[in-house]
HTML snippet that shows the backbone in 3Dmol.js (N, CA, C, O; Angstrom):
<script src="https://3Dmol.org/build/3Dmol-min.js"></script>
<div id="view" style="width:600px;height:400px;position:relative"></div>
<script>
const pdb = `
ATOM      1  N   UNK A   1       0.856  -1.204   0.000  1.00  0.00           N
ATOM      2  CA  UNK A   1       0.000   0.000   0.000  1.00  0.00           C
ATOM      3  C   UNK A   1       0.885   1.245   0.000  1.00  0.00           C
ATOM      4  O   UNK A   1       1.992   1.343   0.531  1.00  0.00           O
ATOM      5  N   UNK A   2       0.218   2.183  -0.683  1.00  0.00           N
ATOM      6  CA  UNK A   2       1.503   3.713  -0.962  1.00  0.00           C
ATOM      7  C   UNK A   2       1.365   3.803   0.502  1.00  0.00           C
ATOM      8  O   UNK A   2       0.588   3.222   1.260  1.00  0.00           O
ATOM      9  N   UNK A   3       2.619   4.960   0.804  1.00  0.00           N
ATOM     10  CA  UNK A   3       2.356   5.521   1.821  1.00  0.00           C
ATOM     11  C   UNK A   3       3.590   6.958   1.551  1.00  0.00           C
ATOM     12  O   UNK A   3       4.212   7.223   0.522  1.00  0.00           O
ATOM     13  N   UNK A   4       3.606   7.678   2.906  1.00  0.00           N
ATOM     14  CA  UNK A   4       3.677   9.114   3.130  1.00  0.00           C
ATOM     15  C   UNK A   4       5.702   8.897   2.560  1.00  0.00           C
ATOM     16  O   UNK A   4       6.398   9.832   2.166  1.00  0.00           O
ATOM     17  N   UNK A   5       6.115   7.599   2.689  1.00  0.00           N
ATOM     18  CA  UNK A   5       7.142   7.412   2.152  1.00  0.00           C
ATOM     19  C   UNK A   5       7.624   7.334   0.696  1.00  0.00           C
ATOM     20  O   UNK A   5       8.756   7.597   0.293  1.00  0.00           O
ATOM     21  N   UNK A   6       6.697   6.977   0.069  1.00  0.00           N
ATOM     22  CA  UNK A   6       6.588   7.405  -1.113  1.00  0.00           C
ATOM     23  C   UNK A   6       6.370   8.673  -1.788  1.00  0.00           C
ATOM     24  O   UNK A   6       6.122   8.687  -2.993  1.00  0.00           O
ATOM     25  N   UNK A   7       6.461   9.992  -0.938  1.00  0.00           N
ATOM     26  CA  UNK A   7       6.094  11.244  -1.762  1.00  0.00           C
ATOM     27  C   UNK A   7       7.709  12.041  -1.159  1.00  0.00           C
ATOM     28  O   UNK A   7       8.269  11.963  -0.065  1.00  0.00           O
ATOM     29  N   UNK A   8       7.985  12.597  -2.110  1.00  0.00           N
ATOM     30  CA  UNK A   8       9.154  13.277  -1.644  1.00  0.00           C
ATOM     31  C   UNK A   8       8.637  14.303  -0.861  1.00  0.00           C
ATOM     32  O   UNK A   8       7.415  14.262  -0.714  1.00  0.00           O
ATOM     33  N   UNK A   9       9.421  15.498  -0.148  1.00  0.00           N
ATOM     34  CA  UNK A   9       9.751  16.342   1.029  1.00  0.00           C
ATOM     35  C   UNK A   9       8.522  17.212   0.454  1.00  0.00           C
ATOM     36  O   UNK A   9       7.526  17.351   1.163  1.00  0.00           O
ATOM     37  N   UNK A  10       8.574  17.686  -0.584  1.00  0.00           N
ATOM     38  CA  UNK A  10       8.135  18.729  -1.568  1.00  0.00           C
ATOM     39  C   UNK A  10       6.377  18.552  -1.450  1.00  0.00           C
ATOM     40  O   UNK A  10       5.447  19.230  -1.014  1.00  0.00           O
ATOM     41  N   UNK A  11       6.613  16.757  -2.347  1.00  0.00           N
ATOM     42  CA  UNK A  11       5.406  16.472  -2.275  1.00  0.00           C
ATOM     43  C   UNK A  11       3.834  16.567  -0.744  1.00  0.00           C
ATOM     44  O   UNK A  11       2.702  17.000  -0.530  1.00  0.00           O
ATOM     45  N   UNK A  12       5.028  15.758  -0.107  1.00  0.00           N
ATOM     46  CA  UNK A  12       4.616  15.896   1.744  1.00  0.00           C
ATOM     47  C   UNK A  12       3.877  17.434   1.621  1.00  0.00           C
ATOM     48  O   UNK A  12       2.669  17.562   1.427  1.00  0.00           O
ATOM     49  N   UNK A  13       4.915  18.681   1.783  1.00  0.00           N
ATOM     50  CA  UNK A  13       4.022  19.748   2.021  1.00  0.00           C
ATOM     51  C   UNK A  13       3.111  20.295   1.633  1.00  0.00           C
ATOM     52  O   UNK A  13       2.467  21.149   2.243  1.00  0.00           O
ATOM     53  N   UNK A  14       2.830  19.701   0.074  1.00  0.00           N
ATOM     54  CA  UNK A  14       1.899  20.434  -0.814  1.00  0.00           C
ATOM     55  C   UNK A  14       0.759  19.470  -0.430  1.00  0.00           C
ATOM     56  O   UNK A  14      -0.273  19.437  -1.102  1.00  0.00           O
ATOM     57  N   UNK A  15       0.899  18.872   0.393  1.00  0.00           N
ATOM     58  CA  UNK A  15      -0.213  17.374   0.535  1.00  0.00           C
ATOM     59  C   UNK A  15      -0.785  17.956   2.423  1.00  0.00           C
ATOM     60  O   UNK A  15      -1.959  17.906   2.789  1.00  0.00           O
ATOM     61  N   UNK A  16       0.036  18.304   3.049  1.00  0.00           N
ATOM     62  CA  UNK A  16      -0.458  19.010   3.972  1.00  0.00           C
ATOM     63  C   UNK A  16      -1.391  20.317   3.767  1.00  0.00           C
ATOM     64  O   UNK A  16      -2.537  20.642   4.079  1.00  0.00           O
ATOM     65  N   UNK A  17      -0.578  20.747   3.254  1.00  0.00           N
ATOM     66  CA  UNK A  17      -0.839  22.368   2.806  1.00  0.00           C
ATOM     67  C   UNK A  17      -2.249  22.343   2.280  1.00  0.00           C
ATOM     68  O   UNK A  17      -3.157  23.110   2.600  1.00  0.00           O
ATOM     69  N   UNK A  18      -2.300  21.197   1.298  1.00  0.00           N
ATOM     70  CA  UNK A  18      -4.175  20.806   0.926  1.00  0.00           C
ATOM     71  C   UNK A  18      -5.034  20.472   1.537  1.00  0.00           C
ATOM     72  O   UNK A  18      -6.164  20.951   1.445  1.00  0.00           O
ATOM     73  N   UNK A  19      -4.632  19.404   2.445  1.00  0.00           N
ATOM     74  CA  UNK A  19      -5.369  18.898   3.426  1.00  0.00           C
ATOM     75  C   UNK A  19      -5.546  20.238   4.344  1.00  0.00           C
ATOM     76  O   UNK A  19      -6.753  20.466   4.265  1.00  0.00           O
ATOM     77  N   UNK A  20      -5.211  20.810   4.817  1.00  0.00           N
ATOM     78  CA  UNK A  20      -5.425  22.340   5.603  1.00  0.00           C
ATOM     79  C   UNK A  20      -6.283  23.181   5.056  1.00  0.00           C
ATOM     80  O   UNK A  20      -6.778  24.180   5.578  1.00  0.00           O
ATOM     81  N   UNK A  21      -6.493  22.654   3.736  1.00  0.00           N
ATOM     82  CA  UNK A  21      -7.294  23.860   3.205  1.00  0.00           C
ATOM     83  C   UNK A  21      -6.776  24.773   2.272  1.00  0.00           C
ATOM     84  O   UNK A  21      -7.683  25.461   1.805  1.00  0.00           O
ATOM     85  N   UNK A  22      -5.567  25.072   1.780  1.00  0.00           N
ATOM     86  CA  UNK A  22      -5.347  26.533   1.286  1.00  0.00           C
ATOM     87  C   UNK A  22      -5.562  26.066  -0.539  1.00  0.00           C
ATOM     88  O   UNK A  22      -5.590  24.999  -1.153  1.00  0.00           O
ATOM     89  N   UNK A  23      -5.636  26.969  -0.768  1.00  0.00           N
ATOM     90  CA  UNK A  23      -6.177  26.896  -2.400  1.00  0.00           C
ATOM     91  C   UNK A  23      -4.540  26.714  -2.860  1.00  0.00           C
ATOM     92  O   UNK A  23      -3.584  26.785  -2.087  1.00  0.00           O
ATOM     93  N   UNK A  24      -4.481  26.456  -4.349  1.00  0.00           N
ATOM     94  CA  UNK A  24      -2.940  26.412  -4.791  1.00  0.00           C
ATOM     95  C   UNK A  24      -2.156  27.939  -4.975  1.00  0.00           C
ATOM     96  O   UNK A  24      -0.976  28.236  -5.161  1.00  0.00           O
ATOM     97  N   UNK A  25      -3.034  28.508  -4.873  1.00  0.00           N
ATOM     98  CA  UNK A  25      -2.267  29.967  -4.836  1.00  0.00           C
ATOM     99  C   UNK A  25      -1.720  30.174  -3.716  1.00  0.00           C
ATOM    100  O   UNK A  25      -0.498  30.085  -3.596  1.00  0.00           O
ATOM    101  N   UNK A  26      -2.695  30.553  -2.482  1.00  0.00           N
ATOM    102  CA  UNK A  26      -1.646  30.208  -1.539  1.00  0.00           C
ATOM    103  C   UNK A  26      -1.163  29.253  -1.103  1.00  0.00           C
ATOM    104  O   UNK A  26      -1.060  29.340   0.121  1.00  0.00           O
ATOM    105  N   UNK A  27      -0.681  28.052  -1.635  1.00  0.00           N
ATOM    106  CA  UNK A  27       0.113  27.138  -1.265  1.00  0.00           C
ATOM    107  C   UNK A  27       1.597  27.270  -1.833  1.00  0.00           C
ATOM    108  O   UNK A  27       2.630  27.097  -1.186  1.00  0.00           O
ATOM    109  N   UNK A  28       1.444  27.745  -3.692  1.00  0.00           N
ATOM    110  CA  UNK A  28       2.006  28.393  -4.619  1.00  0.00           C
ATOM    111  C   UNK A  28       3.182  29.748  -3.276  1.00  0.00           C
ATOM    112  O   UNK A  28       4.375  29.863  -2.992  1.00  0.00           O
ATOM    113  N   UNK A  29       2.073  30.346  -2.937  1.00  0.00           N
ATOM    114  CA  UNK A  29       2.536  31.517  -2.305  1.00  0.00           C
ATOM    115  C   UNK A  29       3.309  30.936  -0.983  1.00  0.00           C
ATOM    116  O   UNK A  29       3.934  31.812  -0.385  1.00  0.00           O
ATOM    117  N   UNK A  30       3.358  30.067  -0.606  1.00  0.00           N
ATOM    118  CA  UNK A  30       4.078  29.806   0.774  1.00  0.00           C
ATOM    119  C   UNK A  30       5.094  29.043   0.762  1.00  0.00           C
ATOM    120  O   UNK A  30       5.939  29.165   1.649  1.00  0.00           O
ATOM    121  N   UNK A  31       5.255  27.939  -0.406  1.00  0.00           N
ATOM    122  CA  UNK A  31       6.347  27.496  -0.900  1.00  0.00           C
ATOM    123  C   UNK A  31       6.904  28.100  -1.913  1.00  0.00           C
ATOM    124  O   UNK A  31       7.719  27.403  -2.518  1.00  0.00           O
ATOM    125  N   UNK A  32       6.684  29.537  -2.443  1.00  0.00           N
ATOM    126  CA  UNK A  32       7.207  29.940  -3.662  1.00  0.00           C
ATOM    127  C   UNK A  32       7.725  29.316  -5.043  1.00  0.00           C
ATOM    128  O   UNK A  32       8.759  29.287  -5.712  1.00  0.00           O
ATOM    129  N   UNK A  33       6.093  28.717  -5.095  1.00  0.00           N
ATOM    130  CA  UNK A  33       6.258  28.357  -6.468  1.00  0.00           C
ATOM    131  C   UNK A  33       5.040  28.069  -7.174  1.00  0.00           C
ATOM    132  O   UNK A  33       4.083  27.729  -6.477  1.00  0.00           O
ATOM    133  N   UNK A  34       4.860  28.148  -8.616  1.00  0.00           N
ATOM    134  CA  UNK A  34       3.708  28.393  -9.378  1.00  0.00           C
ATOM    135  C   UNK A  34       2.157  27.713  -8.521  1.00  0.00           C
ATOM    136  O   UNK A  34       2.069  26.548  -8.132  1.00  0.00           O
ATOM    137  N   UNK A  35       1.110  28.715  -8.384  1.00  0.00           N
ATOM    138  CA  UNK A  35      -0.160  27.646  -8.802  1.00  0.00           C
ATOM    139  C   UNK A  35      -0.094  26.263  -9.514  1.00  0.00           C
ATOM    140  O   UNK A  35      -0.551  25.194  -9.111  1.00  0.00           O
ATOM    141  N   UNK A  36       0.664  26.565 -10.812  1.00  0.00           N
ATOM    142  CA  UNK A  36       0.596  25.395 -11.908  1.00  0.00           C
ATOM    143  C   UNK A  36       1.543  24.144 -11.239  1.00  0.00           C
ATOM    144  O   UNK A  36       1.170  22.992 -11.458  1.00  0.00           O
ATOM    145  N   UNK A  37       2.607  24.343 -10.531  1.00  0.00           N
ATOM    146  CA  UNK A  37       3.035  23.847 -10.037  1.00  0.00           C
ATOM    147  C   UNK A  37       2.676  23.078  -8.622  1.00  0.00           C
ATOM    148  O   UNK A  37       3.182  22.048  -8.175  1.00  0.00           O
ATOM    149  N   UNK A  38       2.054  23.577  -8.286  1.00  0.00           N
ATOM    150  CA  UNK A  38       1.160  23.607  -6.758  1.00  0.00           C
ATOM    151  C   UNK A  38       0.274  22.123  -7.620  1.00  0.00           C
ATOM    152  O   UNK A  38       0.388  20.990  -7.153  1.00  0.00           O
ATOM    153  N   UNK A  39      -0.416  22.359  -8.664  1.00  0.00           N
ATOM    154  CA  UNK A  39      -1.453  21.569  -9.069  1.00  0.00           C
ATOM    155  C   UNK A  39      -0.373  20.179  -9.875  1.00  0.00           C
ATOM    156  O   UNK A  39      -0.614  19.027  -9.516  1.00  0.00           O
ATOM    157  N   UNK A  40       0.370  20.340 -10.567  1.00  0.00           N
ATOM    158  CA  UNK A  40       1.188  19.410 -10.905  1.00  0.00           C
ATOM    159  C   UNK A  40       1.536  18.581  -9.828  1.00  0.00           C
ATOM    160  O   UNK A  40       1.461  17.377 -10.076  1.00  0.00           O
ATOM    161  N   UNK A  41       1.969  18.962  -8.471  1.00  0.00           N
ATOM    162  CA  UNK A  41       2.491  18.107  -7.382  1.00  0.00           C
ATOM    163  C   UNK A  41       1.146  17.323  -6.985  1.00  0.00           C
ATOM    164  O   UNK A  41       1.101  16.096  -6.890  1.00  0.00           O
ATOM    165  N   UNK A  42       0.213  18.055  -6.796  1.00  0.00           N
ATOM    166  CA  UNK A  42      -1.056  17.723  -6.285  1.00  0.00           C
ATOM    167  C   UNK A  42      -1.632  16.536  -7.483  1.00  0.00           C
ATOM    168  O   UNK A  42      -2.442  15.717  -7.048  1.00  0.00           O
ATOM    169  N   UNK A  43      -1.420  16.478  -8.273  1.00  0.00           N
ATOM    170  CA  UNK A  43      -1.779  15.346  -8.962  1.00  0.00           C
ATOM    171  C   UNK A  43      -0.822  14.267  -9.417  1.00  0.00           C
ATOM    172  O   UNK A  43      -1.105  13.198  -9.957  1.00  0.00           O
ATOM    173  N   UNK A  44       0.330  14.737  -9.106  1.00  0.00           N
ATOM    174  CA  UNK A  44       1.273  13.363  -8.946  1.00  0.00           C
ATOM    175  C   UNK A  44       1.678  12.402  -7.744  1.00  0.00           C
ATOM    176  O   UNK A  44       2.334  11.361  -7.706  1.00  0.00           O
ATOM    177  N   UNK A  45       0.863  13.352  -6.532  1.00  0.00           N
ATOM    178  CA  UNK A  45       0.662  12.973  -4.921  1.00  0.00           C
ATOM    179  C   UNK A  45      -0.853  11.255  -5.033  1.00  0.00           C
ATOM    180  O   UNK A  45      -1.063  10.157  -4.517  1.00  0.00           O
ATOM    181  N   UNK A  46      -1.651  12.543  -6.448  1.00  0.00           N
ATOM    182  CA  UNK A  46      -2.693  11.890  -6.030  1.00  0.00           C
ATOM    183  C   UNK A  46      -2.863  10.058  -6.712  1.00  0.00           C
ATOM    184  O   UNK A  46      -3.350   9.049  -6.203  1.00  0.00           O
ATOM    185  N   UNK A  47      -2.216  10.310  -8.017  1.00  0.00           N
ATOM    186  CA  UNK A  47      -1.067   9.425  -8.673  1.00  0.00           C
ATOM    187  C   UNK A  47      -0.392   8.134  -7.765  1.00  0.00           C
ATOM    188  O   UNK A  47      -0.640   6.928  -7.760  1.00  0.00           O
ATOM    189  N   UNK A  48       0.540   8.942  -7.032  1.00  0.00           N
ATOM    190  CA  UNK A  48       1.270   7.779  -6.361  1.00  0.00           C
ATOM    191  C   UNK A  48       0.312   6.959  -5.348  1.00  0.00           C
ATOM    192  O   UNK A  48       0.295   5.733  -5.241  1.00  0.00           O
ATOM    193  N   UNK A  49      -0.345   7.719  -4.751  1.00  0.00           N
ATOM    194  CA  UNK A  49      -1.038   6.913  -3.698  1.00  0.00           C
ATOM    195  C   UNK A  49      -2.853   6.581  -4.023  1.00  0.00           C
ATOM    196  O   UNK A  49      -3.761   6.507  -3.195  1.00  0.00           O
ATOM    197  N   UNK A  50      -2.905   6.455  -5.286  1.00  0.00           N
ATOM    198  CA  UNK A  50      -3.651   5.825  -5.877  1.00  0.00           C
ATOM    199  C   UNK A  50      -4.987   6.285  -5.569  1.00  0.00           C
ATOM    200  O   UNK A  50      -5.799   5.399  -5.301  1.00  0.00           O
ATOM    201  N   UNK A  51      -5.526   7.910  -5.544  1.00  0.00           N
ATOM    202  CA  UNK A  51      -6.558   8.438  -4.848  1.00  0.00           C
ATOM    203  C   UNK A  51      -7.322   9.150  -6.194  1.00  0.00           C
ATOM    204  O   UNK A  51      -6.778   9.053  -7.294  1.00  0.00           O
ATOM    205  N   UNK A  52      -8.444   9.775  -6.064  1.00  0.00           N
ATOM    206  CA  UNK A  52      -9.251  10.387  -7.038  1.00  0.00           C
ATOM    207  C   UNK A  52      -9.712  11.896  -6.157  1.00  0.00           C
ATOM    208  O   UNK A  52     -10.190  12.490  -7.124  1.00  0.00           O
ATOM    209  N   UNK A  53      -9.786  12.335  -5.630  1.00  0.00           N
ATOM    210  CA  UNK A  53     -10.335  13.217  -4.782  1.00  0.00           C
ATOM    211  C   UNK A  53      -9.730  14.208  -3.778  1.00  0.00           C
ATOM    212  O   UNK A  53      -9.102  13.668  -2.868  1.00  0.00           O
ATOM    213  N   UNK A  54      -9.784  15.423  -3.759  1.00  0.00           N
ATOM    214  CA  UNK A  54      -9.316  16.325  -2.615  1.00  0.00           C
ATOM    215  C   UNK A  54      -9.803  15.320  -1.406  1.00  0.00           C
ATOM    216  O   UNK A  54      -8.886  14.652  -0.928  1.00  0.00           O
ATOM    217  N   UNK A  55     -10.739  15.170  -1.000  1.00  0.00           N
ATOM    218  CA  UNK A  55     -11.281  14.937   0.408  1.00  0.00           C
ATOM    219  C   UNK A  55     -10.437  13.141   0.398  1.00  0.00           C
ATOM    220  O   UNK A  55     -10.515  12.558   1.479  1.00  0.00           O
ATOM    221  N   UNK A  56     -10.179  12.872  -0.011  1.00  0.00           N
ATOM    222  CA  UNK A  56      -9.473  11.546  -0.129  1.00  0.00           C
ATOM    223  C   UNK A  56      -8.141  12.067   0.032  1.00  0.00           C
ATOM    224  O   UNK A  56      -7.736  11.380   0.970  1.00  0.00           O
ATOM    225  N   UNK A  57      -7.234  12.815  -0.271  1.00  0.00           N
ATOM    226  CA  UNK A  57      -6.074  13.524   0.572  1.00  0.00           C
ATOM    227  C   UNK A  57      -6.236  13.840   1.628  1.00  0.00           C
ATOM    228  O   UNK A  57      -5.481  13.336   2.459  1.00  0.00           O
ATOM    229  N   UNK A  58      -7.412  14.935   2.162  1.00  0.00           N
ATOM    230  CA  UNK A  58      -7.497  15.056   3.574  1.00  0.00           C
ATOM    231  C   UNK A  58      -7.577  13.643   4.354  1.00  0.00           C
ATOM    232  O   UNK A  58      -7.087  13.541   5.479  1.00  0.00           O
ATOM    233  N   UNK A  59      -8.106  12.742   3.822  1.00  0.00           N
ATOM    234  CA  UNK A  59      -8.156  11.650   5.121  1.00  0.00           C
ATOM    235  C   UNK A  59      -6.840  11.262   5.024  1.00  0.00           C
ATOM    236  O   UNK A  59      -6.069  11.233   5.983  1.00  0.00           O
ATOM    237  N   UNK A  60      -6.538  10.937   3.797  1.00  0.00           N
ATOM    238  CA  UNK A  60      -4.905  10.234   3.925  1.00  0.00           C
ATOM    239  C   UNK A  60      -3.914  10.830   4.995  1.00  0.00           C
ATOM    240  O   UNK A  60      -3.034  10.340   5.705  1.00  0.00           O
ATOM    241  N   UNK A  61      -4.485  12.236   4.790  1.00  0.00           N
ATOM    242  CA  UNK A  61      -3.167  13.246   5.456  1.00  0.00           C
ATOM    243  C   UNK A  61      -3.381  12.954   7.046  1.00  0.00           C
ATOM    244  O   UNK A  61      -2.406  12.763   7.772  1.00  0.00           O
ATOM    245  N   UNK A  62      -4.686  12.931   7.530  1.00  0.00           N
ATOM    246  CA  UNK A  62      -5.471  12.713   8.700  1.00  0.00           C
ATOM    247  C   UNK A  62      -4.685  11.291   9.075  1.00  0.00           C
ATOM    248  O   UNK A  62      -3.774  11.335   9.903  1.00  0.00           O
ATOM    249  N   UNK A  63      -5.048  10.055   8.462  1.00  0.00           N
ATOM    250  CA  UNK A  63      -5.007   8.807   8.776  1.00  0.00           C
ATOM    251  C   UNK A  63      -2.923   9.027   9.067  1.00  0.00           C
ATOM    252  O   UNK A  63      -2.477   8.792  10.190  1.00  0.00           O
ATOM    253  N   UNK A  64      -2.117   9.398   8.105  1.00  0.00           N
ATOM    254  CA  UNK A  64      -1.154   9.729   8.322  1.00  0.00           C
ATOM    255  C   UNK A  64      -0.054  10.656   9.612  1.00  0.00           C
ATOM    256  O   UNK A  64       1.142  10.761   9.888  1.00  0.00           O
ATOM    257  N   UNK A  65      -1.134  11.073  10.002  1.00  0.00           N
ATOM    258  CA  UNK A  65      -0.565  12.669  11.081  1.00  0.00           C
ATOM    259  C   UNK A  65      -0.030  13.482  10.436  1.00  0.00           C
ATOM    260  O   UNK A  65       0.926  14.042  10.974  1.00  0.00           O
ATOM    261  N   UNK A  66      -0.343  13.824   9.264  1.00  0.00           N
ATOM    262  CA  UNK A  66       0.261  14.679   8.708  1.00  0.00           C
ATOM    263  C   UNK A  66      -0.318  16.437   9.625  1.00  0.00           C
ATOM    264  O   UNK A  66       0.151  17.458  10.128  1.00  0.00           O
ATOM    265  N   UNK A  67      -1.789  15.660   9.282  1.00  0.00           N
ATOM    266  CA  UNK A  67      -2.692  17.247  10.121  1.00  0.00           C
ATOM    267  C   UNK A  67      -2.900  16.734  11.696  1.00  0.00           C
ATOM    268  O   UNK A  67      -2.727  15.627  12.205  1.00  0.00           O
ATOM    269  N   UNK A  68      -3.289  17.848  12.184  1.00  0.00           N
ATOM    270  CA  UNK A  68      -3.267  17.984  13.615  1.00  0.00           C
ATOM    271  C   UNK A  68      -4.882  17.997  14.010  1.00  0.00           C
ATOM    272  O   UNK A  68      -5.646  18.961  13.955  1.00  0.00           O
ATOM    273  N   UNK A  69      -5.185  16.549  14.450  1.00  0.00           N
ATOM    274  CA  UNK A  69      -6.705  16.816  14.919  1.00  0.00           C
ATOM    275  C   UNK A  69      -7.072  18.287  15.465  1.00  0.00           C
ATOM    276  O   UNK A  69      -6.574  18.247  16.590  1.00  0.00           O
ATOM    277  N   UNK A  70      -7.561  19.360  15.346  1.00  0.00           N
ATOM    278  CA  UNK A  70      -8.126  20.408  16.284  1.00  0.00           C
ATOM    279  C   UNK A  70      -9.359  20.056  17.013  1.00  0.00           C
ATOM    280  O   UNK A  70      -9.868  20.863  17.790  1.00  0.00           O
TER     281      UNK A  70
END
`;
const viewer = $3Dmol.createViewer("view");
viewer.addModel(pdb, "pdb");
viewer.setStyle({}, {cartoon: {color: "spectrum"}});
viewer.zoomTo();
viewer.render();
</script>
């Protein structure tokens, strides 16, 4: 089964950063680098670990600890 080991450093944050919520602009904006780019990672995240869906990242990220129950 994929897991959080399979996404490089890069990938990891842009996979948090979604699961949190922020649109690719500001995600773009906090790692300084394109929207287009923001969305390229985001679909090669979604790729490796074999998902179809934003809300299917948030759980992954959840099931992972990536995010912080509040």
């Amino acid at each position: 089964e994929p897991g959080l080991r399979d996404l490089s450093q890069r990938e990891q944050e842009v996979l948090a950063l979604t699961a949190e919520g922020y649109s690719s602009r500001e995600i773009g904006k906090k790692l300084f680098i394109s929207p287009k780019t923001v969305d390229t990672y985001r679909s090669r995240i979604m790729d490796k670990l074999g998902l179809n869906h934003r809300s299917e990242l948030v759980r992954f990220a959840l099931k992972v600890g990536l995010l912080k129950k509040s």
